[in-house]
NUNU-109076 format. One record per atom (N, C-alpha, C): x, y negated, z negated; residue in one letter. Coordinates in steps of 0.2 Angstrom, whole numbers, plus 5000, padded with zeros to 4 digits. Layout:
N
XYZA
...
REM end
This chain:
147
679540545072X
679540515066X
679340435067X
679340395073X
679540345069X
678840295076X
678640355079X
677840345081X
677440375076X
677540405070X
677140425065X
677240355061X
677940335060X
677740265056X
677440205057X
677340225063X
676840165069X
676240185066X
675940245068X
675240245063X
675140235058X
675440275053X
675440255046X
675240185045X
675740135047X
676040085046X
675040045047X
674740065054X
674340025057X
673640065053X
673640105050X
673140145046X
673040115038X
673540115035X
673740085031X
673240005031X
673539965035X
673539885035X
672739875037X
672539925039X
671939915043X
671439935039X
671539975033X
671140005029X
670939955027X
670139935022X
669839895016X
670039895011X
670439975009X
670639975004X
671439965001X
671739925009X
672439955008X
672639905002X
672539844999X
673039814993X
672939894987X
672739934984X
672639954979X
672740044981X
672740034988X
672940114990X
673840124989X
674140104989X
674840104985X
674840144981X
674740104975X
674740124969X
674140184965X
673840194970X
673140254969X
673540324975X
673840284980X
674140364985X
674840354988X
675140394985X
675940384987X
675840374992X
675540424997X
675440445005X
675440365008X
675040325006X
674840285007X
675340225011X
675840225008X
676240185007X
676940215013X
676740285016X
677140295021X
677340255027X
676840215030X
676840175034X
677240075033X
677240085025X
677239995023X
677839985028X
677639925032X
678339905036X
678639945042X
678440015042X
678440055046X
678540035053X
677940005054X
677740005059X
678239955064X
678739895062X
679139875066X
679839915064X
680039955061X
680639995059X
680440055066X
679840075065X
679640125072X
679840095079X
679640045080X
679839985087X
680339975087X
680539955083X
681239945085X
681840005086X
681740065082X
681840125083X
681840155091X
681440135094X
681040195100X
681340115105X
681240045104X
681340005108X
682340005107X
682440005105X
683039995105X
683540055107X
683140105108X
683540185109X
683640195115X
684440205118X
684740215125X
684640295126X
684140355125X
684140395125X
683740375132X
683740435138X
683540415144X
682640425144X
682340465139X
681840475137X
681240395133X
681840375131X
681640305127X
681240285131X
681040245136X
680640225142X
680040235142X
680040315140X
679340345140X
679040325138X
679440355131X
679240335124X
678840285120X
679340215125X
678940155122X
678240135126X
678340155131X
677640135135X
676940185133X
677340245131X
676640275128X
676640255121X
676740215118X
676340175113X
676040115114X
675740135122X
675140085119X
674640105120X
674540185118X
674040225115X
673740175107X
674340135106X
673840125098X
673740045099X
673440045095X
673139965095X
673239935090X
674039885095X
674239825090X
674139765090X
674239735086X
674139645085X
674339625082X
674639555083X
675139495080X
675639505082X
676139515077X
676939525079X
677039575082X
676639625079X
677039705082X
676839695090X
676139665092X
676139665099X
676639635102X
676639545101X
677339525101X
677939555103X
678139605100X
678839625098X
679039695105X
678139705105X
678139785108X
678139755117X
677739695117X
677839665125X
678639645125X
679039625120X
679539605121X
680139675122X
680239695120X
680339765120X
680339805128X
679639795128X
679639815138X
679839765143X
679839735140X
680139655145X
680839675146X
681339685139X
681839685139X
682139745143X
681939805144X
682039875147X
681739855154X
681239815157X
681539815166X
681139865171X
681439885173X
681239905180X
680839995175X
681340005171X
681340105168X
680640085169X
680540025163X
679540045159X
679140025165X
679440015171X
678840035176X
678740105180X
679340115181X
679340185181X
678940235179X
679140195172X
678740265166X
678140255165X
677940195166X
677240185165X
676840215171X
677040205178X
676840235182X
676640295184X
676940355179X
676740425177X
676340445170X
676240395167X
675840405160X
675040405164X
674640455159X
674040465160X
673640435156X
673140365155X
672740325151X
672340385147X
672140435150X
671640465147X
671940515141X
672540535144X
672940575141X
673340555133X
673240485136X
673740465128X
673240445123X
672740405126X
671940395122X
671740465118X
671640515121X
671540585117X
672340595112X
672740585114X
673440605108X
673440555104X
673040495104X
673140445098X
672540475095X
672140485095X
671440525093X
671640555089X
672240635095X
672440685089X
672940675083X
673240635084X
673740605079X
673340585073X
672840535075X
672440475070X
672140545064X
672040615069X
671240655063X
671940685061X
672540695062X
672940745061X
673240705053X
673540625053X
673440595047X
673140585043X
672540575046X
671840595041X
672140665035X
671940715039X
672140765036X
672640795032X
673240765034X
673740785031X
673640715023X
673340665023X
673140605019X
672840665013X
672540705014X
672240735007X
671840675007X
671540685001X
670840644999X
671040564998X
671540545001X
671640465002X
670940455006X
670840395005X
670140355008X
670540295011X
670340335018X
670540265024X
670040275029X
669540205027X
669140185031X
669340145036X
669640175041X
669640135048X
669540195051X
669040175056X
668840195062X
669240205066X
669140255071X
669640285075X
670140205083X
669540185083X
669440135088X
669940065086X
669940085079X
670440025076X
671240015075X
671340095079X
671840125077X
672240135085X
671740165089X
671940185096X
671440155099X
671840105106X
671640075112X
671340135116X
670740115119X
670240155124X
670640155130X
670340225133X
670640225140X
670840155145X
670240105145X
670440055148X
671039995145X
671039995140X
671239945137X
672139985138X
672240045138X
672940095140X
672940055148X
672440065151X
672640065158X
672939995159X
672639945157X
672639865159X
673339865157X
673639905149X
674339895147X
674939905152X
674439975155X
675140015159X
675139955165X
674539915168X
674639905174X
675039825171X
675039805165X
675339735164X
676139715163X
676539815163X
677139825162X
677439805168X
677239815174X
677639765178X
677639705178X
677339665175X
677239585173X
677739575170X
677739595166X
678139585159X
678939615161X
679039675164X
679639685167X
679939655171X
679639615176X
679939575180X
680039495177X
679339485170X
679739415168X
680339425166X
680539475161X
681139495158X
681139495151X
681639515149X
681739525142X
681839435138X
681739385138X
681839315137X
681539315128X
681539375125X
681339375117X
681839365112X
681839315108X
682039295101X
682139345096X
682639405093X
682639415087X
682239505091X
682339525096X
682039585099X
682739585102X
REM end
């Protein structure tokens, strides 16, 4: 659930339409704010699976603060998000953010969200350079404000 808020969240905001899709599609509004309630959720959680979890979100493509938050996040966790990064497939998660992206499409009903799939989900290379910059950021350390 709270990787789907993460979409929503970045489907939503990314949209041309999104000031007036509130108010024209409930669905719409699924995501408002979401998308840090998600992060912090998945970043914050001592389940032994959490690790994973965080590092396969960089299947999607963030920016400003959420990326902010989400480099901060794996800084603070350490040696796990290199581990887990070192098992994750670039190719694999860029096709699952795809499926997810057409799978909200659809469940949207006739909402109109015009963003492109590419606006949504990081390409395989853009996945790899993530996975490979988590040991950067694990060994600066967790050194984030308010994460």
């Amino acid at each position: 659930m709270a990787e789907h808020s993460i979409l929503a969240s970045l489907v939503v905001h990314k949209s041309s339409e999104s000031k007036s899709l509130c108010s024209q599609t409930p669905y719409a509004c699924v995501g408002a704010d979401g998308a840090e309630l998600g992060l912090a959720l998945i970043g914050g959680s001592r389940s032994p699976a959490a690790p994973r979890h965080l590092v396969e979100l960089s299947r999607f493509r963030m920016d400003g603060a959420l990326s902010e938050d989400y480099k901060c996040y794996l800084a603070a966790q350490g040696n796990a998000m290199v581990q887990a990064a070192s098992k994750l497939d670039a190719k694999r998660l860029a096709g699952q953010c795809l499926s997810e992206f057409a799978a909200f499409k659809r469940r949207a009903g006739n909402a109109k969200f015009d963003v492109a799939p590419e606006n949504i989900c990081s390409s395989v290379a853009d996945i790899q350079a993530s996975l490979r910059d988590v040991a950067r950021l694990a060994k600066a350390g967790g050194d984030c404000d308010g994460v």
